[in-house]
ROZA-701279 format. One record per residue: residue in three letters; residue number from 0; z, x, y of N, C-alpha, C in turn. Coordinates in pm, 1 decimal, decimal comma, always signed. Last residue first. Layout:
{'Ala'; NUM; {Z; X; Y}; {Z; X; Y}; {Z; X; Y}};
...
END
This chain:
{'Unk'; 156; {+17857,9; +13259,8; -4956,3}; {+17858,9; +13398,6; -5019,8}; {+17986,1; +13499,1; -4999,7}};
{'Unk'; 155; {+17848,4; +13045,4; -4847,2}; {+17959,8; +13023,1; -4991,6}; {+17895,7; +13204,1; -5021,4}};
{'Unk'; 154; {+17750,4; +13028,3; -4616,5}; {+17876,0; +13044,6; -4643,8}; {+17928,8; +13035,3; -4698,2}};
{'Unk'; 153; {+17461,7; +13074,9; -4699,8}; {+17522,9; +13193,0; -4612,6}; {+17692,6; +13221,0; -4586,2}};
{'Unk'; 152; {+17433,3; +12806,7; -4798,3}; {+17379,3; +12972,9; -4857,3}; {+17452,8; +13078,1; -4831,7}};
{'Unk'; 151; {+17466,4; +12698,8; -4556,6}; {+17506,6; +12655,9; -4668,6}; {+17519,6; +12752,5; -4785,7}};
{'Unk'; 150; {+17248,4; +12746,0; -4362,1}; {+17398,5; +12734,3; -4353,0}; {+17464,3; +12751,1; -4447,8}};
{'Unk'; 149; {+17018,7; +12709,5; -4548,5}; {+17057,5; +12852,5; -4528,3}; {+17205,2; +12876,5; -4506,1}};
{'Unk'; 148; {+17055,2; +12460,1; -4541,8}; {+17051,2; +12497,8; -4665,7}; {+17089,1; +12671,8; -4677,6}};
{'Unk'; 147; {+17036,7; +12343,9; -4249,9}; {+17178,5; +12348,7; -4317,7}; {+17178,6; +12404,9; -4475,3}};
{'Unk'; 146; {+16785,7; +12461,9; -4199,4}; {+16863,2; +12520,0; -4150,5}; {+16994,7; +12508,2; -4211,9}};
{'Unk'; 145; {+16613,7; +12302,9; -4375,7}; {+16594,5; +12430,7; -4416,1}; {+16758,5; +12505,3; -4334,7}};
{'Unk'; 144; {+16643,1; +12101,9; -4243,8}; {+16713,8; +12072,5; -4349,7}; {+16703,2; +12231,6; -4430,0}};
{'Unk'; 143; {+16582,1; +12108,7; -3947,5}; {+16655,7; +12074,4; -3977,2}; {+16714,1; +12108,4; -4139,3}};
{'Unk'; 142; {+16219,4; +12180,0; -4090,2}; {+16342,5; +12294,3; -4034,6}; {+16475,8; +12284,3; -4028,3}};
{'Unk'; 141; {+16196,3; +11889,8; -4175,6}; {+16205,3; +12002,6; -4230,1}; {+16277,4; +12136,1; -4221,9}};
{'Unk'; 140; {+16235,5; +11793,1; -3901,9}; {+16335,7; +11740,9; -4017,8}; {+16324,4; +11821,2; -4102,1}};
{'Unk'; 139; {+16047,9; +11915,2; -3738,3}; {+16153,5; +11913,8; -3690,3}; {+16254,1; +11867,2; -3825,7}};
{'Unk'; 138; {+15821,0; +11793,7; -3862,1}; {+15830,2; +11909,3; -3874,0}; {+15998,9; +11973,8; -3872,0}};
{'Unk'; 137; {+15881,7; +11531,8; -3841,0}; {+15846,0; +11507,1; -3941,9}; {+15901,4; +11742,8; -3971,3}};
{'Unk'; 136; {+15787,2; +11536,3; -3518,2}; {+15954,7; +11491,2; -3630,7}; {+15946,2; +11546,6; -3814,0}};
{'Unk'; 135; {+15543,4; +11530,1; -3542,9}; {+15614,5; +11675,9; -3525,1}; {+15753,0; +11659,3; -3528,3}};
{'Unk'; 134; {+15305,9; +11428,2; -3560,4}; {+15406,2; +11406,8; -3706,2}; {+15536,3; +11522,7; -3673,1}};
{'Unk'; 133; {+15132,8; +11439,6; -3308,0}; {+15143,3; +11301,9; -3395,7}; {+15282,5; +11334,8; -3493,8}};
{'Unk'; 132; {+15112,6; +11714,9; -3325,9}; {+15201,6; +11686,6; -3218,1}; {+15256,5; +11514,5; -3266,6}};
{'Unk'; 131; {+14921,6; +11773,8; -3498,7}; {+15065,5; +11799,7; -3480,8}; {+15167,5; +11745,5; -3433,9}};
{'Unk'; 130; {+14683,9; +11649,7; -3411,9}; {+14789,1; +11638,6; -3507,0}; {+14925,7; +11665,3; -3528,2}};
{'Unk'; 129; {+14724,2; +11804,4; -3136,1}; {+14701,3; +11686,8; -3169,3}; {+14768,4; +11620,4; -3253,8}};
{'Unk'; 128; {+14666,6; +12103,4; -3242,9}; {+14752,8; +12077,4; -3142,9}; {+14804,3; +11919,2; -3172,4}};
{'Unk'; 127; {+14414,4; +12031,4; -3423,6}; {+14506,3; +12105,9; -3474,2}; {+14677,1; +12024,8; -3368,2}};
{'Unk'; 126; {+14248,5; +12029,9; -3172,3}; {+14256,4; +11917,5; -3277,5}; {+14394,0; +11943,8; -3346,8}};
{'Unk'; 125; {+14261,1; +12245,8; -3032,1}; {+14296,8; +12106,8; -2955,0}; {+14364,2; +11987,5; -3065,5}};
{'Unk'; 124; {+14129,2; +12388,8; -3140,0}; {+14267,8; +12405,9; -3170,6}; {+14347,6; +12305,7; -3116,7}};
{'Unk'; 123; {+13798,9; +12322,7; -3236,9}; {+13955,2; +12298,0; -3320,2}; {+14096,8; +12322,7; -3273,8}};
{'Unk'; 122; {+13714,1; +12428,0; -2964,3}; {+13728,7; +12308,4; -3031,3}; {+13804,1; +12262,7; -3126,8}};
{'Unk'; 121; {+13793,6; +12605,3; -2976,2}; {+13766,5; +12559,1; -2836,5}; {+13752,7; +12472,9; -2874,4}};
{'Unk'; 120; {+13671,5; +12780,9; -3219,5}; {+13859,9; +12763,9; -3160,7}; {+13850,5; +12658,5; -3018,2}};
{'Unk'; 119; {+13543,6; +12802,9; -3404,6}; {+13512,6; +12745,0; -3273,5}; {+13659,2; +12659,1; -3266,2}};
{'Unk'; 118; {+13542,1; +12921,9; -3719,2}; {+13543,6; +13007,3; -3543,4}; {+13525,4; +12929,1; -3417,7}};
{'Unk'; 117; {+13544,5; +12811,2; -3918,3}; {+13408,3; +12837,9; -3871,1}; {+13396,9; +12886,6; -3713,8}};
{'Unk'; 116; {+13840,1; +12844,2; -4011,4}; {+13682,1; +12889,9; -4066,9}; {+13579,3; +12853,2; -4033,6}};
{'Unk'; 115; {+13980,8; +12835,7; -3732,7}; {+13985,7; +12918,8; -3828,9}; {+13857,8; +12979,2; -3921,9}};
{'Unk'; 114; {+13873,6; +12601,7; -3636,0}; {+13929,9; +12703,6; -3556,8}; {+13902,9; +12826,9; -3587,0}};
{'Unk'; 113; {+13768,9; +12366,8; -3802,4}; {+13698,8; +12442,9; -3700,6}; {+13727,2; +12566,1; -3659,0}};
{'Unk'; 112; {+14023,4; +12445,4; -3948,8}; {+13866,8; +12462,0; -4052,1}; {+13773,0; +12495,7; -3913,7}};
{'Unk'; 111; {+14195,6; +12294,0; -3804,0}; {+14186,6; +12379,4; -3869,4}; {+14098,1; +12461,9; -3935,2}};
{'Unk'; 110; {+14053,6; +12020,9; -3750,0}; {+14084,9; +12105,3; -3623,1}; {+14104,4; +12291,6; -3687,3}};
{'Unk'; 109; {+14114,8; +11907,3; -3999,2}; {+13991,2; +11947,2; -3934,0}; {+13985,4; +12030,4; -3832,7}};
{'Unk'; 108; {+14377,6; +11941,3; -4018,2}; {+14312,0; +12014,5; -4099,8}; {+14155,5; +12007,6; -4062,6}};
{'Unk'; 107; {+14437,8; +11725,4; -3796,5}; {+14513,4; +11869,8; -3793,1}; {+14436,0; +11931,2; -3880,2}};
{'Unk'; 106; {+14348,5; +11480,2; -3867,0}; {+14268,4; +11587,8; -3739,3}; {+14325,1; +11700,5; -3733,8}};
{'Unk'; 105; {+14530,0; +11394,9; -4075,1}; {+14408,5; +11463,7; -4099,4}; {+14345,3; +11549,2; -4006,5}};
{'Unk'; 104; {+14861,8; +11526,9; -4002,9}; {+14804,0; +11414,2; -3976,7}; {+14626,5; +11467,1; -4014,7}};
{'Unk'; 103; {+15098,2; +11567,0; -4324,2}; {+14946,8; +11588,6; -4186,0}; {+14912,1; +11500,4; -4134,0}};
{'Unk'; 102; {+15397,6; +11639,7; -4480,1}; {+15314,0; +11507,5; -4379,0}; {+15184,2; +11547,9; -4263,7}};
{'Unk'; 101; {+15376,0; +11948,8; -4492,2}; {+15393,5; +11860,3; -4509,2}; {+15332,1; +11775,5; -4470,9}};
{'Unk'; 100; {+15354,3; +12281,3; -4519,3}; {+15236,9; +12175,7; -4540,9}; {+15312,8; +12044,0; -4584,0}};
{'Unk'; 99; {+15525,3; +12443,7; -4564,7}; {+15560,7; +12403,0; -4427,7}; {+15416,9; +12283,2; -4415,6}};
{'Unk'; 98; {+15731,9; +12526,4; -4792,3}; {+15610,2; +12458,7; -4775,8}; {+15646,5; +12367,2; -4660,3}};
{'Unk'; 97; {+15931,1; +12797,0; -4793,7}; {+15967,2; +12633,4; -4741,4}; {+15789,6; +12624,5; -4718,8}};
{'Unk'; 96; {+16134,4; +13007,3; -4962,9}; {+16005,5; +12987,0; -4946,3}; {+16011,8; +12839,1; -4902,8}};
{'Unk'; 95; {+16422,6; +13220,4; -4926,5}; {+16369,3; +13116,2; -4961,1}; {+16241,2; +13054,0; -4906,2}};
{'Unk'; 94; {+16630,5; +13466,8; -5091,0}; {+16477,8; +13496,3; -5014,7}; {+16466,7; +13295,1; -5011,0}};
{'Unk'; 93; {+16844,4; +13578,9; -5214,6}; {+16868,0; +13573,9; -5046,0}; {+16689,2; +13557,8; -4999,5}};
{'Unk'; 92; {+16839,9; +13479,2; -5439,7}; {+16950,2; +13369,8; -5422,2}; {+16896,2; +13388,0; -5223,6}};
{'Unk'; 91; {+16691,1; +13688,3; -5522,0}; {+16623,1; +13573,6; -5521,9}; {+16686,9; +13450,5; -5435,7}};
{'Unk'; 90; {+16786,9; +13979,9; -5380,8}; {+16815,9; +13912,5; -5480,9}; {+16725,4; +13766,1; -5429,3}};
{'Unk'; 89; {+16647,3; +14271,6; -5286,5}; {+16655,7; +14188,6; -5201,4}; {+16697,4; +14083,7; -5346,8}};
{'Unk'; 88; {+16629,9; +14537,7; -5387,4}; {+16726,6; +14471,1; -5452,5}; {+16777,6; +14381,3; -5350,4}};
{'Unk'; 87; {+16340,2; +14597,4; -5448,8}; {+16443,5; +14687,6; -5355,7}; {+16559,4; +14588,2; -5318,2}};
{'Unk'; 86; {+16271,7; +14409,3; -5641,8}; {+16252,6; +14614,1; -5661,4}; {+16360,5; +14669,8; -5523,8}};
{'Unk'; 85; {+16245,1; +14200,2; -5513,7}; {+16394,7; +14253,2; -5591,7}; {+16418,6; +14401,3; -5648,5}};
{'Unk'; 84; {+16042,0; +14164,0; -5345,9}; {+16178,8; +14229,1; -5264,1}; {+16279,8; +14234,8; -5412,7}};
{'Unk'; 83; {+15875,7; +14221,6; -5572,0}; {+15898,6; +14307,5; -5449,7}; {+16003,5; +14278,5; -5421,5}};
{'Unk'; 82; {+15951,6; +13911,3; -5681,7}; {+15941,8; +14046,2; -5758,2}; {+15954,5; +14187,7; -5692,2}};
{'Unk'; 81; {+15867,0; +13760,6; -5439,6}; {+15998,2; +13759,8; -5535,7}; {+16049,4; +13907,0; -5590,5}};
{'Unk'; 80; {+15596,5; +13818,5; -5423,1}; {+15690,0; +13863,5; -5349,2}; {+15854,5; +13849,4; -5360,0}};
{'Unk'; 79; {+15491,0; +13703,6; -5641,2}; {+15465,6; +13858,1; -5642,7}; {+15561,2; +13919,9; -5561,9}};
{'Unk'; 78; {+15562,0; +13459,9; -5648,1}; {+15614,6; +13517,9; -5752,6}; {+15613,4; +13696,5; -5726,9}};
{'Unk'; 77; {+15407,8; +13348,0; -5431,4}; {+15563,7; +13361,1; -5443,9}; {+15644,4; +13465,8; -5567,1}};
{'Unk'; 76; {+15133,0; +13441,7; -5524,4}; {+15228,4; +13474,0; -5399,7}; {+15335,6; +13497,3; -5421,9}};
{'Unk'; 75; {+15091,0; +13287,5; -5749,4}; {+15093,0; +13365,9; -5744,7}; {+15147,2; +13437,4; -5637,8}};
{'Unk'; 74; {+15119,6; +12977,1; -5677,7}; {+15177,5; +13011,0; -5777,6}; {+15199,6; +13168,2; -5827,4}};
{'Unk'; 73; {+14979,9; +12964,6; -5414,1}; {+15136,6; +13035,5; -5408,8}; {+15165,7; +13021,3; -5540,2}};
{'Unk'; 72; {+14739,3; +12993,3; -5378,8}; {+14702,7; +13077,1; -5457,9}; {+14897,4; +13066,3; -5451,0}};
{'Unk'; 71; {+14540,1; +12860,3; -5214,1}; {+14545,7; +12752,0; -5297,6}; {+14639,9; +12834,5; -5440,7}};
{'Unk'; 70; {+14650,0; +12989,3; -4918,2}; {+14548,9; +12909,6; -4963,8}; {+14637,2; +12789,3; -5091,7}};
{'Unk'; 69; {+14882,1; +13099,2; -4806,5}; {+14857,3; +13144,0; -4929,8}; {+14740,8; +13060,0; -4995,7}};
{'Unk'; 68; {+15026,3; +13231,6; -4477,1}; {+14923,7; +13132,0; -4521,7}; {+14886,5; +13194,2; -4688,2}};
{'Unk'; 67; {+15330,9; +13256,3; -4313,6}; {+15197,8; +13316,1; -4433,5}; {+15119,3; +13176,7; -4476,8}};
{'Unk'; 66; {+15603,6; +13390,5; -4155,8}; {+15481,6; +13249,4; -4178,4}; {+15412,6; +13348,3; -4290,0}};
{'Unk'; 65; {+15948,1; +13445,2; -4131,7}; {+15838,6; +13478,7; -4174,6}; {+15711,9; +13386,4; -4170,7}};
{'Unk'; 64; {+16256,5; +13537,5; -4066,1}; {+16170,6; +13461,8; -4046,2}; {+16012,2; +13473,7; -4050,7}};
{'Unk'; 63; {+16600,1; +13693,6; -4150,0}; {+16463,5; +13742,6; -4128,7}; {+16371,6; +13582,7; -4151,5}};
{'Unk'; 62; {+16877,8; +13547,8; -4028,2}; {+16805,9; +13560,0; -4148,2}; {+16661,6; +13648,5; -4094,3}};
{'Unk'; 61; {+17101,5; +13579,2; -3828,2}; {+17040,1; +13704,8; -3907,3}; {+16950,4; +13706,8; -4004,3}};
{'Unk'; 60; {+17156,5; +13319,6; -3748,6}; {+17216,9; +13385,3; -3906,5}; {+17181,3; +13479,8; -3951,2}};
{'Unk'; 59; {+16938,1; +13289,1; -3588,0}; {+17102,4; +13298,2; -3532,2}; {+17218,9; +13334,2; -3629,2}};
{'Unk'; 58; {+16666,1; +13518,8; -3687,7}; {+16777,7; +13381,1; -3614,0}; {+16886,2; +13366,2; -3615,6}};
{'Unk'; 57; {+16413,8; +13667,9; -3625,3}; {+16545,6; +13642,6; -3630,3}; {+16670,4; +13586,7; -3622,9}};
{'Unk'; 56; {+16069,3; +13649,3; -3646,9}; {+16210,4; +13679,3; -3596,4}; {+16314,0; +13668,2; -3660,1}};
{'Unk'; 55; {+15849,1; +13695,9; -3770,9}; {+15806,7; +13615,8; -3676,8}; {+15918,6; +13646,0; -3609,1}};
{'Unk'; 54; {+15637,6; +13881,6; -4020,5}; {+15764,4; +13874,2; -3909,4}; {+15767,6; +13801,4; -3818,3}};
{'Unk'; 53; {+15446,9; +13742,1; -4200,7}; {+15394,8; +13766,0; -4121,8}; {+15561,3; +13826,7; -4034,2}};
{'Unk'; 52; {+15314,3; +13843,1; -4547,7}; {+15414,7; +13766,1; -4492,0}; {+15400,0; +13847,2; -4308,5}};
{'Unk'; 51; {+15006,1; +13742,3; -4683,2}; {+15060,2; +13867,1; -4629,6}; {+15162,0; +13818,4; -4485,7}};
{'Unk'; 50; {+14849,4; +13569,4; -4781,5}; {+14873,5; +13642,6; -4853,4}; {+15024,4; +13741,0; -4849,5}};
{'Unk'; 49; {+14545,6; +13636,1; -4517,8}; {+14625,3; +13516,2; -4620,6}; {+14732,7; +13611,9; -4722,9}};
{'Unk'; 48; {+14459,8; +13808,5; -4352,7}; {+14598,6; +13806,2; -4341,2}; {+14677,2; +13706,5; -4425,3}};
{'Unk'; 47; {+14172,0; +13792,6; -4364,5}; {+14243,8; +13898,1; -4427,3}; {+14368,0; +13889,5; -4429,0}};
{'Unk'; 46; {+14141,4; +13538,7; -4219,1}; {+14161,1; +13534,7; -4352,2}; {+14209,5; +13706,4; -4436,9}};
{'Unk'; 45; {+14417,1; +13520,5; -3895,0}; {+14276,6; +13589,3; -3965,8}; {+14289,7; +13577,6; -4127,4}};
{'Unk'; 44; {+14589,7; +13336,4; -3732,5}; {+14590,4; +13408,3; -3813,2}; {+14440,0; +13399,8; -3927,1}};
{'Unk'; 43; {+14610,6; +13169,5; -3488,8}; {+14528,0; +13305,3; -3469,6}; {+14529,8; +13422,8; -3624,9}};
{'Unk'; 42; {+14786,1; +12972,9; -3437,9}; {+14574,2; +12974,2; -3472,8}; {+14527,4; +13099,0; -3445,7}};
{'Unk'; 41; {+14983,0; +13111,8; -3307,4}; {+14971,1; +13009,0; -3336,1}; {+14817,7; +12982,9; -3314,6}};
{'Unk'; 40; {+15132,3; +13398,5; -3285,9}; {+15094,5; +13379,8; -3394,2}; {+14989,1; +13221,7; -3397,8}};
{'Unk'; 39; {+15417,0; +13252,9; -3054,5}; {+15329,9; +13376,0; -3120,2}; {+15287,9; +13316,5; -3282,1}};
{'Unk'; 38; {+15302,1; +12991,0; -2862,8}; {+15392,9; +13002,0; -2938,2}; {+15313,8; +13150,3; -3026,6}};
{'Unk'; 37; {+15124,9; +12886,4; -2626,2}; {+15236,0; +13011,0; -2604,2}; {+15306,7; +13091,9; -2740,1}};
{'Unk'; 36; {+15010,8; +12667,0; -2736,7}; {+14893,7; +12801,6; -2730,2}; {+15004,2; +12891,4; -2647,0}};
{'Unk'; 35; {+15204,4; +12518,4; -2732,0}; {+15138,5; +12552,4; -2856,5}; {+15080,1; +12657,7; -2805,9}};
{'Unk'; 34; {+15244,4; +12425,7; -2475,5}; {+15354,2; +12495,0; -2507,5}; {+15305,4; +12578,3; -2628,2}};
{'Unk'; 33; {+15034,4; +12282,0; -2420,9}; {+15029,3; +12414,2; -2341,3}; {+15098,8; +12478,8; -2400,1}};
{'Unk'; 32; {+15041,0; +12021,8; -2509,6}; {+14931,8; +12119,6; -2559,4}; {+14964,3; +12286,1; -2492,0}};
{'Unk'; 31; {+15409,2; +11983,0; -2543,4}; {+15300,3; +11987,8; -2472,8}; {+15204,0; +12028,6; -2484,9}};
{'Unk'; 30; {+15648,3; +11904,2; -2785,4}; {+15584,3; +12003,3; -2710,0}; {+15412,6; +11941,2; -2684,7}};
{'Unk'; 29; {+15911,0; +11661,9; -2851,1}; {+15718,9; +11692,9; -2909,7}; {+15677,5; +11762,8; -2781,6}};
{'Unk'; 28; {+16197,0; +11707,0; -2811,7}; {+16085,2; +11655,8; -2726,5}; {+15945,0; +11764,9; -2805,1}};
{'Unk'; 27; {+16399,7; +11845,8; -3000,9}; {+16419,4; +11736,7; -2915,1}; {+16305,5; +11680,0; -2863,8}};
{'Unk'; 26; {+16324,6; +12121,2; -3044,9}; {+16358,3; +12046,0; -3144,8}; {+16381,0; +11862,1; -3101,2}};
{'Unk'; 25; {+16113,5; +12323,3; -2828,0}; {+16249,1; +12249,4; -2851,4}; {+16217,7; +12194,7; -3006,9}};
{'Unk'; 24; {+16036,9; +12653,0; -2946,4}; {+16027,0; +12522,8; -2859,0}; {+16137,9; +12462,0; -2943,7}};
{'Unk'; 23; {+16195,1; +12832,3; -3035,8}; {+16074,4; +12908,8; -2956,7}; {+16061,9; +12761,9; -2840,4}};
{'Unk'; 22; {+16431,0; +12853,8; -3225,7}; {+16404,0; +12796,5; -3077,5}; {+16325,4; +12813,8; -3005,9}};
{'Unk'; 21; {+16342,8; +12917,8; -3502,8}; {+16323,0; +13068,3; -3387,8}; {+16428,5; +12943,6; -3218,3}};
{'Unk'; 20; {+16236,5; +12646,4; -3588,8}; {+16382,4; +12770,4; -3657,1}; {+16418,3; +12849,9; -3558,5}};
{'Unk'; 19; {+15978,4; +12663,2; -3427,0}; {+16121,6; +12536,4; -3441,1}; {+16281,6; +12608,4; -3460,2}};
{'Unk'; 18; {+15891,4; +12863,8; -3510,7}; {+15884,0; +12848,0; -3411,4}; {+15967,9; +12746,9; -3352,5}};
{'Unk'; 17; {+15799,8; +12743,0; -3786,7}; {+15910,7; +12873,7; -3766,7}; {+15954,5; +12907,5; -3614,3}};
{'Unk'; 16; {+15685,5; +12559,4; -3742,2}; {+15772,8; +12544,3; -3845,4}; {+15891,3; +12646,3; -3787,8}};
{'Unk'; 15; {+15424,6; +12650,0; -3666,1}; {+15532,6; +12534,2; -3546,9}; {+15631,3; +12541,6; -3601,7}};
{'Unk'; 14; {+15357,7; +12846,7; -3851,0}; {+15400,4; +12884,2; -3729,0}; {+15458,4; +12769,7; -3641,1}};
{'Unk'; 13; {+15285,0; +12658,7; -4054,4}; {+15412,9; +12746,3; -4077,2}; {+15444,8; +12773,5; -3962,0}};
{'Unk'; 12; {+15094,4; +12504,3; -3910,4}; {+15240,4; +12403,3; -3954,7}; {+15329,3; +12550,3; -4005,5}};
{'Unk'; 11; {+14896,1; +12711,3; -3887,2}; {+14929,7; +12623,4; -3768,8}; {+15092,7; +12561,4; -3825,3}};
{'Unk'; 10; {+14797,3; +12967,8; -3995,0}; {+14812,2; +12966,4; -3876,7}; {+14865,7; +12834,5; -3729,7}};
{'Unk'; 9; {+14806,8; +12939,9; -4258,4}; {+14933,2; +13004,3; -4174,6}; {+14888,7; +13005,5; -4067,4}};
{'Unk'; 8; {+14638,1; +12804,6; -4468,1}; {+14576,2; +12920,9; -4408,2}; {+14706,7; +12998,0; -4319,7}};
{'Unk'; 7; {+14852,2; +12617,6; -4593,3}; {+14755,1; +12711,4; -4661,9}; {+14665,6; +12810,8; -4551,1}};
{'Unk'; 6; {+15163,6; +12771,0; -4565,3}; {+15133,9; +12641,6; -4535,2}; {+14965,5; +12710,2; -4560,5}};
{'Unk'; 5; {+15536,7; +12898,4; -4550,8}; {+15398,2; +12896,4; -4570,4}; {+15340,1; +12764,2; -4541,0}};
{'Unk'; 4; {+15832,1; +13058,3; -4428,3}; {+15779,3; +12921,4; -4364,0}; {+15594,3; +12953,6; -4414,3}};
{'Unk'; 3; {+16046,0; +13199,4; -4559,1}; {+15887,3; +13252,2; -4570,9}; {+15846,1; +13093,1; -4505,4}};
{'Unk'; 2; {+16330,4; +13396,1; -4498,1}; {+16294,3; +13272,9; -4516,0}; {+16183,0; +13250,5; -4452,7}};
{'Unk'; 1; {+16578,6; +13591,5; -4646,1}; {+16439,8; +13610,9; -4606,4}; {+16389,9; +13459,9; -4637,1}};
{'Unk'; 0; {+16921,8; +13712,3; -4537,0}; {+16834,0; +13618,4; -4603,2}; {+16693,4; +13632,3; -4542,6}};
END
């Protein structure tokens, strides 16, 4: 299975998202500003890279794990990459896409915009971090429910 954790630029709620899935950090205790700036990939994904599924790992079901940032554009994304992996006869039933843009807290998308589009990471990523860290159940229940759906996927095949 191929499971695409997006969110609109990808560099912050897909990567905590998938980074949750991965066990990178816990699932139990809202991570530390420190633990964030360990996690791979996290505020560092460049606008040439919107678009463009990222490998993040592998998880305990063998699924393949992915981030991407798709702006304002996944009516087109999803569909394009649907279509690819079925040219090489990845089936639809084994790919699933999880909008990792849920519940924000606002300083997270400001923090974002600093980081990202206007480059003053020293200042936005704190912000970003912050937010996060405010709704990060919220993250944790997502992945939770992504996990028993794959479960679920994986054992009626």
């Amino acid at each position: 299975m191929k499971i695409f954790y997006h969110c609109h630029g990808g560099a912050h709620t897909s990567v905590v998202c998938a980074a949750i899935h991965l066990n990178y950090i816990s699932e139990c205790d809202v991570p530390k500003a420190h633990v964030f700036k360990e996690i791979p990939f996290y505020d560092e994904m460049e606008k040439r890279d919107i678009g463009t599924p990222i490998y993040v790992g592998t998880d305990e079901y063998c699924s393949d794990i992915y981030i991407m940032g798709m702006k304002n554009a996944r009516h087109m994304v999803i569909p394009s990459i649907k279509s690819y992996l079925n040219e090489y006869f990845i089936e639809n039933t084994n790919i699933l896409f999880v909008n990792a843009l849920v519940k924000l807290h606002p300083v997270t998308a400001i923090g974002g915009i600093l980081s990202r589009r206007l480059g003053l990471v020293n200042l936005g990523r704190p912000l970003t971090i912050w937010g996060i860290q405010r709704y990060y159940k919220v993250f944790v229940e997502l992945v939770r429910g992504v996990k028993k759906k794959e479960y679920d996927i994986i054992s009626s095949s």
